[in-house]
N, C-alpha and C positions, 0 to 999 in steps of 0.2 A: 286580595280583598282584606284580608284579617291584618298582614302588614302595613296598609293603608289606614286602618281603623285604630292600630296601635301607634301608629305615628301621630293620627290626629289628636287620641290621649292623652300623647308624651307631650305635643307642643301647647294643649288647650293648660298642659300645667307648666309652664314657662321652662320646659325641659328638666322639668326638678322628679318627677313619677319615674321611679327605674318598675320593675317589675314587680315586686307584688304588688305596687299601687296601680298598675295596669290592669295587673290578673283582677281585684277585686272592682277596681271598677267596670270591664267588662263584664264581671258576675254580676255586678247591678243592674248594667243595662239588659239584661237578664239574656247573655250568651253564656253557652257552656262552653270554656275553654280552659285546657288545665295551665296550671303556672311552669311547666317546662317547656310547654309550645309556646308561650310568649314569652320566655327566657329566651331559648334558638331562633324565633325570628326578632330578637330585640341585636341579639348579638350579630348573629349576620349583618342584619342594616347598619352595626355600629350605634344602636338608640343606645344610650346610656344614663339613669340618673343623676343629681348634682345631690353632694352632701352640703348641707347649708351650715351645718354648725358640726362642731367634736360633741362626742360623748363624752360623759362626767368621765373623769379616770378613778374607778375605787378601789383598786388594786391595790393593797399595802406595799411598803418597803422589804427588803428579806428581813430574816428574822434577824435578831442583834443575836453577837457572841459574847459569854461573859468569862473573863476569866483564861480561861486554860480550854476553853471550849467545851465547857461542860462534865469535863473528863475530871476535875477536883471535887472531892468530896466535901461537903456539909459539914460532918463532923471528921475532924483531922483525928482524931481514934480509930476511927471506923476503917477498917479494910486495911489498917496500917502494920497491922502485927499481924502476921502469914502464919509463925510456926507458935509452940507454947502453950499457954495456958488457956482452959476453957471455964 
């Protein structure tokens, strides 16, 4: 019964509704049903959502290295005399 009412869901939206647009649309029609049991009967049946478009990609590039990899110092004084005078 419930896999019959989630199938007619999936196709009433041109097979684009994967599960949580099932889950909440069943909560509208005011069924209580949790989003892991319409997950398990989506999968068994093989029901599947379609993605229609990509997501933005806003992921940066890695970071840039400069130099010596960060390992040269700013001031070329600095850290360069070990023993000596204070």
């Amino acid at each position: 019964m419930l896999a019959a009412e989630i199938a007619v869901i999936h196709l009433a939206s041109r097979g684009a509704y994967g599960v949580p647009r099932v889950h909440v649309e069943r909560r509208r029609q005011g069924w209580a049903v949790r989003r892991k049991t319409v997950e398990r009967i989506m999968r068994e049946r093989g029901i599947t959502g379609i993605t229609r478009r990509r997501r933005a990609r806003t992921r940066a590039g890695p970071p840039r290295r400069t130099g010596a990899g960060g390992l040269a110092s700013a001031d070329p004084g600095r850290g360069a005399d070990l023993g000596g005078e204070r």
